[in-house]
C-alpha positions in Angstrom: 21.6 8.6 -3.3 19.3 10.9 -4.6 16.5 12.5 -2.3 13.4 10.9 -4.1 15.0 7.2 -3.4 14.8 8.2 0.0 11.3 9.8 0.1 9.8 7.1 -2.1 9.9 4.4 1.1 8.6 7.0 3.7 5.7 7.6 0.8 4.7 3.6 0.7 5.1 3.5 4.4 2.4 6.4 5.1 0.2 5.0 2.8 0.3 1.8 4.9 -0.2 3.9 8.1 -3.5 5.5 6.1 -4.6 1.8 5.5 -4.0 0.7 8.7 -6.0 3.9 10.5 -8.9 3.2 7.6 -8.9 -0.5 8.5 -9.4 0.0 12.1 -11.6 3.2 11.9 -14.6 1.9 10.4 -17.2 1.7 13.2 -17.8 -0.8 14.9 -16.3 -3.4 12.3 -13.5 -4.9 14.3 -15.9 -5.1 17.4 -18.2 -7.3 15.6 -15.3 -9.1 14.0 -13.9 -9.8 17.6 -17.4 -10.5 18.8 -18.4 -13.4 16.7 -14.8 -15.1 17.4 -13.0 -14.1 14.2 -13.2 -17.3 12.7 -15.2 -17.0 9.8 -16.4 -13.4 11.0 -16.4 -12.2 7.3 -17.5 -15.0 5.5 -21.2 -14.6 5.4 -21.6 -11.9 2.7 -25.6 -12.0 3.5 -24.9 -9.9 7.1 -26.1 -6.4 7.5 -22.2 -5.3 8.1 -20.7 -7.7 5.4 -19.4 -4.5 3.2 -17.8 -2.5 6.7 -16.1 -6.4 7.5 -15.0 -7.0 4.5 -13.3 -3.3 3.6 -12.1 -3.1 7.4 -10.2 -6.6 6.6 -8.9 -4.8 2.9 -7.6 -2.1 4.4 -5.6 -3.8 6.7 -4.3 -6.4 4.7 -2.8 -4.0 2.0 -1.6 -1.8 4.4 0.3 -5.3 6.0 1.4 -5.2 2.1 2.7 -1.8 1.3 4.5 -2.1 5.1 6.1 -4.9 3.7 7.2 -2.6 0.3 8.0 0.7 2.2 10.1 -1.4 4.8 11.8 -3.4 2.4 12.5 -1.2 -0.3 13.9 1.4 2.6 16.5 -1.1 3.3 17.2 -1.5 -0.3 18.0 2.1 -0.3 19.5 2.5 2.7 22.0 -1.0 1.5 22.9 -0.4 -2.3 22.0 3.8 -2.4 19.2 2.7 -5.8 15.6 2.2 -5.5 15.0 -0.5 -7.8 12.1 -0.3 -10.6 10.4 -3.3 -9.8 9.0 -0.8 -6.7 7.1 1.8 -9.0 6.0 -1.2 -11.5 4.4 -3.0 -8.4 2.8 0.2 -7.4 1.3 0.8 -10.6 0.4 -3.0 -11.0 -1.9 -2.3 -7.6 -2.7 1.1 -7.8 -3.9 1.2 -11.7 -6.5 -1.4 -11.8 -8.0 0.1 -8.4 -8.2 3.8 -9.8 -9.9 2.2 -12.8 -12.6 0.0 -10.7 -13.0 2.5 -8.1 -12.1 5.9 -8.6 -13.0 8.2 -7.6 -14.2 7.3 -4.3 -10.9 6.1 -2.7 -7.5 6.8 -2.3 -6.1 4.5 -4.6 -5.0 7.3 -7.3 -1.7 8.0 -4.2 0.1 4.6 -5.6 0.1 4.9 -9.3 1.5 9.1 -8.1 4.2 6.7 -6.2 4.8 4.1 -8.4 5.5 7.5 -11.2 8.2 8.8 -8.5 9.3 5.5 -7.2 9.9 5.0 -11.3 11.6 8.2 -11.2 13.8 7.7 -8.7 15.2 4.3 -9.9 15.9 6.2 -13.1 17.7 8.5 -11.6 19.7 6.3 -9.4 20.6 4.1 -11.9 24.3 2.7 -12.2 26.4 4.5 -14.4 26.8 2.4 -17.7 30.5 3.6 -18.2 31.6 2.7 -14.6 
């Protein structure tokens, strides 16, 4: 197993950690969220703290998302030894489209940088072809 196969997971999983701290930093958002009985809390796009809601509840559901990856594809590793491909084309499939929309004012360029080394990695790891 090479050593980016193994530092590709640990990458996805403290980008979900950075979601998760984002998701629950923004002030006030989860209070009010909690307050008016989560049911529906967000669905009112007129509010004054629609945008804050709305991001808060982002964040935290892509960082649910790219747990999900990190964990999974950290077994995958840890099982067969390869990080498969499909890891850095999902990456890039999220992270490209959010650089283009929103760059530069978020974060978003870190998972086409991992999807490149997740990509990488799986390249490196590949099966031999004569074996």
């Amino acid at each position: 197993m090479n050593p980016l196969a193994r530092w590709v997971p640990r990458l996805i999983i403290l980008t979900s950690v950075l979601h998760f701290v984002w998701a629950f930093a923004q002030t006030n958002a989860w209070a009010r969220i909690a307050s008016d009985g989560f049911l529906s809390a967000v669905a009112d796009e007129s509010a004054a703290d629609y945008w804050p809601r709305e991001g808060s509840v982002w964040f935290m559901a892509c960082g649910v998302a790219l747990l999900a990856l990190g964990t999974l594809s950290r077994h995958v590793v840890r099982t067969t030894g390869r990080l498969p491909a499909q890891i850095g084309w999902y990456l890039l499939a999220l992270g490209v489209p959010l650089c283009v929309l929103y760059f530069p004012v978020t974060g978003s360029w870190a998972l086409p940088v991992i999807g490149v080394l997740a990509l990488l990695a799986a390249r490196k790891s590949a099966p031999d072809a004569t074996g």
